[in-house]
C-alpha positions in Angstrom: 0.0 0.0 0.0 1.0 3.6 -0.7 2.0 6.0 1.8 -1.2 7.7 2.8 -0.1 11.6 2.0 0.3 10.1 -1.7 -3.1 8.0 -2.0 -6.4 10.0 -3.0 -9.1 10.7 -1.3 -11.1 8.2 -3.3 -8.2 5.4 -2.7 -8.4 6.1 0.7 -12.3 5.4 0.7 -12.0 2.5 -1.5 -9.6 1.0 0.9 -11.7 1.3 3.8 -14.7 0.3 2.0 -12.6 -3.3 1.4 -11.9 -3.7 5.1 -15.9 -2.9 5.9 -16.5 -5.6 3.8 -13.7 -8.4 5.3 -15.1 -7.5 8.2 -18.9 -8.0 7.9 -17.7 -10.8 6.0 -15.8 -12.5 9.3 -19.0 -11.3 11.3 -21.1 -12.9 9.3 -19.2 -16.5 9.0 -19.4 -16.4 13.1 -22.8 -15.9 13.1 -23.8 -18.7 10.5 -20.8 -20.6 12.5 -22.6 -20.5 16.0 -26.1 -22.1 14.8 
């Protein structure tokens, strides 16, 4: 990954967008995994 001063605003965002998504992702397999 870039250093953030050189990344865009919109890379920025998409990166955190990805990491939203891992991590509803890892909720949701411990959901499904506890039933």
């Amino acid at each position: 990954m870039k250093p953030t001063s050189e990344m865009t605003l919109a890379e920025i965002d998409a990166e955190l967008a990805a990491i939203r998504a891992v991590q509803a992702w890892r909720k949701a397999q411990r959901e499904a995994s506890r039933q």
